[in-house]
KEDRENMI-714832 format. One record per residue: residue number from 1; residue in three letters; x negated, z, y of N, C-alpha, C, O in turn. Coordinates in steps of 0.001 Angstrom, whole numbers, always signed. Each point is the difference from the previous one (the first is absolute). Layout:
BEGIN
   resi   resn      n.xx      n.zz      n.yy     ca.xx     ca.zz     ca.yy      c.xx      c.zz      c.yy      o.xx      o.zz      o.yy
    NUM    ALA         X         Z         Y         X         Z         Y         X         Z         Y         X         Z         Y
...
***
This chain:
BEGIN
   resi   resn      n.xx      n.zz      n.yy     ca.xx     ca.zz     ca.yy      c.xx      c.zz      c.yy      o.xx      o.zz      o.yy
      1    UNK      -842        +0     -1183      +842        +0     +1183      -885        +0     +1244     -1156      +394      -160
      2    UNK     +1441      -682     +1065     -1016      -781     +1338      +584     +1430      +509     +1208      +211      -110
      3    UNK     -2095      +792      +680      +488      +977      +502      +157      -110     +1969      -205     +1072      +569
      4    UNK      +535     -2265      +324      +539      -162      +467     +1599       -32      +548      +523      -319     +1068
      5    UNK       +18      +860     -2476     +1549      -973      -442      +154     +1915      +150      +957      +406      +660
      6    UNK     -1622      +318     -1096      +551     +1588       -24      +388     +1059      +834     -1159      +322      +262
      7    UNK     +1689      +319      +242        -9     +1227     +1039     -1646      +187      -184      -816      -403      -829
      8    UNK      +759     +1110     +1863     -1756      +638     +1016       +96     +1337     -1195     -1078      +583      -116
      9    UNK     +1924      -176      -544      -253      +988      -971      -414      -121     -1061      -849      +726      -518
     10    UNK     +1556     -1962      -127      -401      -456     -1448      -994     -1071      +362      -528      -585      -946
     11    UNK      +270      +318     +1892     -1519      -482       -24      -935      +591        -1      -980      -258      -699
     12    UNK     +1101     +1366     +1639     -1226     +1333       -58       +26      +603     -1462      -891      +780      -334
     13    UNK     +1712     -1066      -377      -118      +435     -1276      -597      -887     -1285      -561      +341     -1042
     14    UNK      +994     -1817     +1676      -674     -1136     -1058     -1530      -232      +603      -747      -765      -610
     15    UNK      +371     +1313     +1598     -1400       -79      +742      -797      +844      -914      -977      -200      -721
     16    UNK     +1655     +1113      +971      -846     +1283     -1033      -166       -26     -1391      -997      +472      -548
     17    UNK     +1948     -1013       -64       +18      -496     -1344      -981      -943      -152      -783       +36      -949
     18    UNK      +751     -1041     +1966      -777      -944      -220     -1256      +387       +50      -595      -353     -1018
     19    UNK      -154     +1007     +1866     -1408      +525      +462      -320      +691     -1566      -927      -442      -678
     20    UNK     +1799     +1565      +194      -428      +821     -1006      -146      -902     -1231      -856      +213      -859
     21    UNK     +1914     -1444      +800      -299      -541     -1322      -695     -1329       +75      -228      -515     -1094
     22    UNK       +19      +154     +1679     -1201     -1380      +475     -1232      +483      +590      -122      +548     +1096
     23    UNK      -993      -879     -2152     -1245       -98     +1343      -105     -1140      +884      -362       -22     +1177
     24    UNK      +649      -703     -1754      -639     -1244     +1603     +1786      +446     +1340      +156        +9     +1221
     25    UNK      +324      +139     -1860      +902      +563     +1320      -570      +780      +663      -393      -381     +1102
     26    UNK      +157     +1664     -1499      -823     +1558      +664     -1558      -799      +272      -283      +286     +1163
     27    UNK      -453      -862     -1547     -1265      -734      +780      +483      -844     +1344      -616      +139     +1057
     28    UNK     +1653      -940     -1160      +765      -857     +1298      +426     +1228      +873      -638      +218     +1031
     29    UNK     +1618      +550     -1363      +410     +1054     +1223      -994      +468      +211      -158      +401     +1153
     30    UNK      -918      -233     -2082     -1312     +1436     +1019      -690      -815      +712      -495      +459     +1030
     31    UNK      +245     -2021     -1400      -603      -758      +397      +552      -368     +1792      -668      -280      +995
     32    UNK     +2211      +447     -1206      +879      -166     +1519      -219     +1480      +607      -500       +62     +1123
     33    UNK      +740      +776     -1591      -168     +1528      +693     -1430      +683      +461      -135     +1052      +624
     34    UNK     -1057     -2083     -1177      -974      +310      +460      -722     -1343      +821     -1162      -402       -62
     35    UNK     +2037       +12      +654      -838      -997     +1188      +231      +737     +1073      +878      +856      +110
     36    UNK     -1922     -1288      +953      -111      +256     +1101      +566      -269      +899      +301      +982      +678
     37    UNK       +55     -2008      -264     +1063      -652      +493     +1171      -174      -426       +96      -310     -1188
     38    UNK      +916      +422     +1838     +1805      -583      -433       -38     -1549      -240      +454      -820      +799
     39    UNK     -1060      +514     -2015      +573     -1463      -153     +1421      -475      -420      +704      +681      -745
     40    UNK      -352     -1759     +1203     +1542      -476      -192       -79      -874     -1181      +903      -232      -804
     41    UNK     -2154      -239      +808      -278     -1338     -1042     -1498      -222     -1101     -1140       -28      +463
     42    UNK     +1386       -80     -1624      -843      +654      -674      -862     -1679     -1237      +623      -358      -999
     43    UNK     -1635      -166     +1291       -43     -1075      -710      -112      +194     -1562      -902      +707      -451
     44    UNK     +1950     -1425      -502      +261      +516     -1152     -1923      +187      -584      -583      +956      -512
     45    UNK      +143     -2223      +865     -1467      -188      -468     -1105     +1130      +180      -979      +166      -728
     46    UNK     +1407      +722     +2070      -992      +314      +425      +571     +1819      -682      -810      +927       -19
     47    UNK     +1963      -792      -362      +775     +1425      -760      -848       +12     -1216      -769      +864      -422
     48    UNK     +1133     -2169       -93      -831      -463     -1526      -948       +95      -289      -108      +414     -1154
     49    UNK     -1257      -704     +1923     -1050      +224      +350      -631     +1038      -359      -806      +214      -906
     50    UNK     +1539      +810     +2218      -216     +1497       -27       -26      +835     -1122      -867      +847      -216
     51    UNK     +2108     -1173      -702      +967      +844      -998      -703      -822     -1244      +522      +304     -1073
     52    UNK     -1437     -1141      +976      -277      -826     -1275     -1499      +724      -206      -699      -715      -717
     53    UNK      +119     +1748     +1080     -1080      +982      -257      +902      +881      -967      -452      +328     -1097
     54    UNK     +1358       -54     +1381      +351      +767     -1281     +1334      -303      -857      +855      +642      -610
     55    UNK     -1184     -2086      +933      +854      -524     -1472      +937      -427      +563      +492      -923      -650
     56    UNK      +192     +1191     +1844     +1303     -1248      +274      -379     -1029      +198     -1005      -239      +669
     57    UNK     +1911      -816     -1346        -7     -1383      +454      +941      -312     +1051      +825      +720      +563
     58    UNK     -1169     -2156      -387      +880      -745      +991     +1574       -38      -330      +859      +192      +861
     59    UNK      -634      -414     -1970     +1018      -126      -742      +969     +1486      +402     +1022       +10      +686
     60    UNK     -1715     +1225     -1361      +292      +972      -142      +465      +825     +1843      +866      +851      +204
     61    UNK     -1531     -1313      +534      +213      +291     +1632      +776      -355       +42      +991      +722      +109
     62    UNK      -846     -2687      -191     +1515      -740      +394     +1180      +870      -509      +929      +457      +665
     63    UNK     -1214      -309     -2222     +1274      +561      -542      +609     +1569      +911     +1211       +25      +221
     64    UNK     -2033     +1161      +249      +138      +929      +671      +255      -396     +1164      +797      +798      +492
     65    UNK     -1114     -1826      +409      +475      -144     +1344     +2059      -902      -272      +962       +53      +766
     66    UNK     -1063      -565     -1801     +1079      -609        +3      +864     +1409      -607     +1057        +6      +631
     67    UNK     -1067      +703     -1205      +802     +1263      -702       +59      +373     +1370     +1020      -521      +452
     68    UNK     -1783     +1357      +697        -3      +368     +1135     +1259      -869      +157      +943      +776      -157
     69    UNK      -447     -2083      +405      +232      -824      +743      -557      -296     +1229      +287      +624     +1022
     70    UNK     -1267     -1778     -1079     -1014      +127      +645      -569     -1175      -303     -1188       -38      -320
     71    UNK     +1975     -1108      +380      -614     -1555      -275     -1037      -804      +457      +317      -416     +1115
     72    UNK     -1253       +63     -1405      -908      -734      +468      +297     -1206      +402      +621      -816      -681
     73    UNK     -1195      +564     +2205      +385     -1342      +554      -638     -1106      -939     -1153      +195      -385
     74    UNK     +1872     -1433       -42     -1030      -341     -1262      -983      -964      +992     -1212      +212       -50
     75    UNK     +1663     -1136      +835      -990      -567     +1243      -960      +629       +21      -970      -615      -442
     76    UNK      +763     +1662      +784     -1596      +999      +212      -285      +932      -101      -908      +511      +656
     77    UNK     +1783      +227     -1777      -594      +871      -777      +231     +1439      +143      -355      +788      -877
     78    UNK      +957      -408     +1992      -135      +854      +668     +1651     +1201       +99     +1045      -369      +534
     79    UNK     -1223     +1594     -1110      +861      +495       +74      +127     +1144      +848      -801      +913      +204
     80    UNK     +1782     -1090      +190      +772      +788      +995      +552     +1587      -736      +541      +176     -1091
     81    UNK      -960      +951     +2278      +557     +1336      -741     +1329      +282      +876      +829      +820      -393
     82    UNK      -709     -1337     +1261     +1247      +225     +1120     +1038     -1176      +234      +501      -167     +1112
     83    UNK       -89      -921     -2565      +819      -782      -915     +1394      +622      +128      +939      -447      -660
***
């Protein structure tokens, strides 16, 4: 289920579910909660990159940013956290 579609409750609840039972999810959120800056826009390539030192793939990001709901522009790559 695209947790967009849910109340702000049962998302805060499928968030948490998600973090505890996925690692490459909980590597993507710590990966968003520990930048320095407020980015709006995140290049799928450059998430992948990061997160592929300890074993996420490209594949495996896409799939967590799309569960987020959180589609990648397919033109250039680039996904948006504020979708």
């Amino acid at each position: 289920m695209n947790m967009l579609t849910n109340s702000n409750s049962e998302r805060l609840q499928e968030l948490r579910q998600l973090y505890k039972n996925d690692g490459t999810a909980k590597a993507v959120l710590d990966d968003f909660a520990g930048r320095q800056r407020n980015q709006n826009v995140t290049k799928v390539e450059r998430l992948a990159t990061a997160l592929s030192a300890t074993d996420h793939s490209y594949h495996d990001v896409l799939k967590v940013l799309r569960r987020l709901g959180k589609r990648p522009q397919e033109s250039n790559g680039l996904a948006s956290r504020n979708s």
